[in-house]
C-alpha positions in Angstrom: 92.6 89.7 109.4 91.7 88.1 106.0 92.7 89.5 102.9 90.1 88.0 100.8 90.8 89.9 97.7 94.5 89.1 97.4 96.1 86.6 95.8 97.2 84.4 98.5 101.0 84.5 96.5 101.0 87.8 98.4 100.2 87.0 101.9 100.2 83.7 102.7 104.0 82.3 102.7 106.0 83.7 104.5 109.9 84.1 103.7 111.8 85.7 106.6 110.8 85.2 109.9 113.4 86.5 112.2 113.1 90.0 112.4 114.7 92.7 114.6 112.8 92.9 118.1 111.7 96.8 116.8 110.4 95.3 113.3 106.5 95.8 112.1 105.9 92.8 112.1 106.9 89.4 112.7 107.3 87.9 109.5 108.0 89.0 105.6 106.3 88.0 102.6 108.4 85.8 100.0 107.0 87.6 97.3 108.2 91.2 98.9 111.6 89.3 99.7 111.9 88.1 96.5 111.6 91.6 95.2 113.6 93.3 97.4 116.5 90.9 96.2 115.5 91.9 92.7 115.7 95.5 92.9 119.1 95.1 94.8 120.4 93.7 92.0 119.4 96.3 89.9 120.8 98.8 92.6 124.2 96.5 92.4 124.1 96.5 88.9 123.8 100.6 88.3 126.7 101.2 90.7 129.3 98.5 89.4 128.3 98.8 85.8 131.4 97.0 85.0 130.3 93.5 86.4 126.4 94.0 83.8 129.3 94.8 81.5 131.2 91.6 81.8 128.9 89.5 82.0 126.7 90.9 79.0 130.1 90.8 76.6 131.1 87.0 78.0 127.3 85.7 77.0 127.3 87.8 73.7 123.9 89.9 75.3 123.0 93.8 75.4 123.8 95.0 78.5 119.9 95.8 78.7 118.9 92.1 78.1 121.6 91.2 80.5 120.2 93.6 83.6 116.6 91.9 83.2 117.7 88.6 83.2 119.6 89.0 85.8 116.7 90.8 87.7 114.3 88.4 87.2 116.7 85.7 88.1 116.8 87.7 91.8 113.4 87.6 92.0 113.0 84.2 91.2 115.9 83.3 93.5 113.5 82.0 96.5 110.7 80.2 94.3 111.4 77.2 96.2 110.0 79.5 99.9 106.5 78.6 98.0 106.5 74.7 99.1 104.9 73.7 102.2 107.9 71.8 103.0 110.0 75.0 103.8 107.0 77.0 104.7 106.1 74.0 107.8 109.8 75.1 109.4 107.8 77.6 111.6 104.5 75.5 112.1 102.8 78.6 113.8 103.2 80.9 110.8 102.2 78.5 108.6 99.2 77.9 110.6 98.1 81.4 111.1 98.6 82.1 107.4 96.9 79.3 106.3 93.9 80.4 108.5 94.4 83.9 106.8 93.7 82.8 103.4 91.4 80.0 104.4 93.2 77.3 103.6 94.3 74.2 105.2 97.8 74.0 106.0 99.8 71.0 104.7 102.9 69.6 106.2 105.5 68.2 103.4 107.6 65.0 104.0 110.6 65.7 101.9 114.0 67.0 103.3 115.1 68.9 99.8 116.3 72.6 100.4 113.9 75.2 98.9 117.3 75.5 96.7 116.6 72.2 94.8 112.8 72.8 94.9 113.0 75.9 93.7 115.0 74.3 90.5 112.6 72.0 90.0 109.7 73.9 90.7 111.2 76.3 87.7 111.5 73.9 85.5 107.4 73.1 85.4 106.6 76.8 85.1 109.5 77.0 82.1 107.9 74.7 80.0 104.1 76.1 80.7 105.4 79.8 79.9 107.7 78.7 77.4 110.6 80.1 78.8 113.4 77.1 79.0 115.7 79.8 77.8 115.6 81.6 80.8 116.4 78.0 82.9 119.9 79.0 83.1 119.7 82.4 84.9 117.3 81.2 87.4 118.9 77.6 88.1 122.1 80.1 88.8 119.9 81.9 91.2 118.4 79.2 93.1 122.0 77.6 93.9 122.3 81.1 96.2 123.4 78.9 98.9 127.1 78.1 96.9 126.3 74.6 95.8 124.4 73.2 92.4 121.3 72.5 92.9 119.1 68.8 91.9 116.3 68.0 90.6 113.6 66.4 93.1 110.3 65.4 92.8 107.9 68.0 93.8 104.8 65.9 95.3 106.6 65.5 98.5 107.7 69.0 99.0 104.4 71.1 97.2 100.8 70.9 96.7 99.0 71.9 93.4 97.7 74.8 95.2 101.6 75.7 96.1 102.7 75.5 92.7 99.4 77.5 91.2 100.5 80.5 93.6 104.3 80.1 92.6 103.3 80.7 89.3 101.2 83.5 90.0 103.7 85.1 91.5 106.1 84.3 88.5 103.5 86.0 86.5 103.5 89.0 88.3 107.4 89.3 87.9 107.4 88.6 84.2 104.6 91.9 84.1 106.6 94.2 86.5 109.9 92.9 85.0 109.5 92.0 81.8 109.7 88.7 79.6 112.7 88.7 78.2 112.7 86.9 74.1 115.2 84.0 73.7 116.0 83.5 69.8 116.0 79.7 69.0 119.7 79.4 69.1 120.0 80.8 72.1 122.4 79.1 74.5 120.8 77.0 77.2 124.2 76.4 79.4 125.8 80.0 80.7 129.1 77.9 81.1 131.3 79.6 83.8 129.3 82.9 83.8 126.6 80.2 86.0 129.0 81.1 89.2 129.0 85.0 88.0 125.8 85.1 88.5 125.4 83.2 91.5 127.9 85.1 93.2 125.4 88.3 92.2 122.3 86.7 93.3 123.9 85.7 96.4 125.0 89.7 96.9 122.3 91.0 96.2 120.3 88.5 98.7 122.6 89.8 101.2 121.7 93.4 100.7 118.0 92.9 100.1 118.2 90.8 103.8 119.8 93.1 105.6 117.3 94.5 108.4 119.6 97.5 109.5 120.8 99.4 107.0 117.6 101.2 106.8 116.0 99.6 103.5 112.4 99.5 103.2 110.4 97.6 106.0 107.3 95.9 105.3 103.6 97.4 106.9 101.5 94.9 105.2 98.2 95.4 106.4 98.4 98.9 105.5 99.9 98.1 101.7 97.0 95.2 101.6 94.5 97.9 102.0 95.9 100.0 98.8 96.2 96.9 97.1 92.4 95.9 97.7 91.0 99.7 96.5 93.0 99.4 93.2 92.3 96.0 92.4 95.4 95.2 91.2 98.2 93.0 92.9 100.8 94.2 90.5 100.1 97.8 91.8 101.3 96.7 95.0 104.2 94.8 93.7 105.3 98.3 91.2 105.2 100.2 94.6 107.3 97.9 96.7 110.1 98.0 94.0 109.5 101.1 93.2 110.3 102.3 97.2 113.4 100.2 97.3 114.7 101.5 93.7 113.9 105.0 95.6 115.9 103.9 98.9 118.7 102.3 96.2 119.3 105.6 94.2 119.5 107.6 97.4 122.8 108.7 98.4 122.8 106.5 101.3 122.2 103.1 99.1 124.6 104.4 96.9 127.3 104.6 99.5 126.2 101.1 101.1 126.4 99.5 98.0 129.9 101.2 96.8 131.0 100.0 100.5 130.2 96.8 100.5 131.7 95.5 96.9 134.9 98.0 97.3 137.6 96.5 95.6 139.7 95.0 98.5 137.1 95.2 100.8 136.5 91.5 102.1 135.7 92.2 105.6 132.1 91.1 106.6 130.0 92.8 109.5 130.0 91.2 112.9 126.2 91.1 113.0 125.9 89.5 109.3 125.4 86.4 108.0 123.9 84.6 105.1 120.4 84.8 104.8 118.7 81.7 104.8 
């Protein structure tokens, strides 16, 4: 099925592709996983107020200005999913989406993890949007795999038509998020808060991941279709993160969430890992 009127940000990369055997559908957009991760961390955040505290008094920020930085940085987290090097890792779904959108599919030579392309990648739609004072918060985010990230070229990893769609779907995250205002002396290092936040983004990837603790499942071609009547792709967008702030505030999010960052409570479930 082509989705002609969508942005192709929306439907053709793919970011998880190993679901459960009883899952809609075989693979998950990187723009719905990237927001999933972001309204996790805005779930995380409004049950261990504390940790927005901390962090908002340590960089000398509202705790308000603190929460959407540290949103957006979750839902930039994956920017680097965009390039066709990570998307060529399952060469069938990059085909089929390709054919989707009508696009060619490319295959990418360079061995850089969507980690380091995603830091790069940031750093060209920083200077268009003029937003180097966010670089920070999302550099934080994209080292979600527990290592800082560097700083490759991007003509081996991305075409032009990758980047154009990574910042379209930048764009849309800015609208439904906000754009946060940097003064001019703003700070462009966070110093030791970096690994504060990295150690959010990485919980709050975890959580947003997680195929079985009954947080929202994508039905694509179904959400496509509203999408197309309305016109709008950041109507679709609002209602994804909209559903998981729903699931998030129910009183079963609330009691995953207070389980899993209990004080003391460092045990991990058998059937978890780190998502990729």
């Amino acid at each position: 099925m082509r989705h002609s009127m969508v942005l192709p940000f929306l439907t053709a990369y793919w970011g998880k592709a190993q679901p459960r055997p009883d899952a809609v559908q075989s693979w998950h957009p990187v723009a719905y996983h990237s927001l999933d991760v972001a309204a996790a961390m805005a779930a995380l955040l409004d049950v261990r107020p504390a940790w927005l505290a901390a962090v908002a008094a340590a960089l000398n920020l509202s705790p308000e200005a603190c929460r959407q930085r540290l949103v957006l940085a979750a839902a930039l987290h994956d920017l680097g999913k965009f390039a066709e090097n990570f998307q060529c890792k399952v060469p069938a779904l990059q085909q089929l989406l390709s054919a989707e959108a009508g696009r060619t599919p490319h295959a990418r030579l360079s061995t850089s993890g969507h980690g380091d392309i995603g830091h790069s990648l940031w750093k060209a739609l920083a200077r268009e949007r003029r937003l180097r004072g966010l670089t920070p918060w999302v550099q934080a985010a994209v080292a979600h795999h527990g290592a800082p990230t560097t700083d490759p070229a991007l003509n081996n990893a991305m075409t032009e038509a990758s980047i154009t769609d990574a910042g379209a779907f930048t764009d849309a995250a800015l609208d439904l998020i906000g754009r946060p205002a940097f003064p001019d002396n703003y700070p462009e290092e966070l110093g030791a808060e970096t690994w504060r936040v990295t150690g959010l983004v990485i919980l709050a990837d975890w959580i947003g991941s997680n195929q079985s603790w009954g947080t929202p499942v994508t039905r694509l071609t179904q959400e496509i279709g509203t999408m197309e009547k309305s016109g709008s792709p950041s109507s679709l967008l609002s209602c994804r993160i909209l559903g998981w702030w729903s699931w998030s505030g129910s009183s079963r999010g609330t009691r995953l969430i207070n389980t899993l960052t209990a004080r003391g409570n460092r045990r991990r479930s058998p059937s978890s890992k780190r998502p990729e």
